[in-house]
Steps between C-alpha positions, in 0.01 A plus 500: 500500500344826573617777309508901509484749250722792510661755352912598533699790324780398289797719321401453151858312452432271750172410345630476109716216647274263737272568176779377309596163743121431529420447123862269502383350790078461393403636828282728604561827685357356760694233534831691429396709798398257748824237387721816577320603812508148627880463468541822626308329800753195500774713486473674814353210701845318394659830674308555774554117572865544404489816738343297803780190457767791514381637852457186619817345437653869625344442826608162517806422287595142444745395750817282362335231613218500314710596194704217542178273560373600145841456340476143610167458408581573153867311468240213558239566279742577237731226549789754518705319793596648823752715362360729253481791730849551557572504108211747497613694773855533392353623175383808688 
């Protein structure tokens, strides 16, 4: 993998502590950095994603029927019986 050198300002408290988790962990800075930066990364693809699902299903909700359709999918694959959604329902 190609890298890049660069340079970032820290508050002297944050770096005392990634110096800190580094040596526990036997990392380099480096590699504390980019591990960070890449689940920083992660993170907010899982929200944007998250973010995208949540517009979508706002401009199209699930009707009942499709509810129901997945409720029966799962009684099935789970071997729970027709009935389970009425216990579950009146537990609501």
């Amino acid at each position: 993998m190609k890298t890049i050198k660069t340079a970032v300002s820290l508050p002297a408290e944050t770096y005392q502590k990634v110096e800190k988790i580094r040596k526990n962990m036997g990392k380099s800075r480096s590699e504390i950095f980019a591990d960070a930066l890449n689940q920083m990364i992660k993170n907010l693809e899982v929200k944007e994603a998250e973010a995208r699902d949540a517009a979508a299903y706002k401009a199209h909700p699930e009707t009942s029927d499709e509810h129901r359709g997945w409720e029966k999918r799962v009684a099935e694959a789970w071997d729970f019986g027709d009935d389970w959604t009425e216990e579950y329902n009146a537990t609501k």
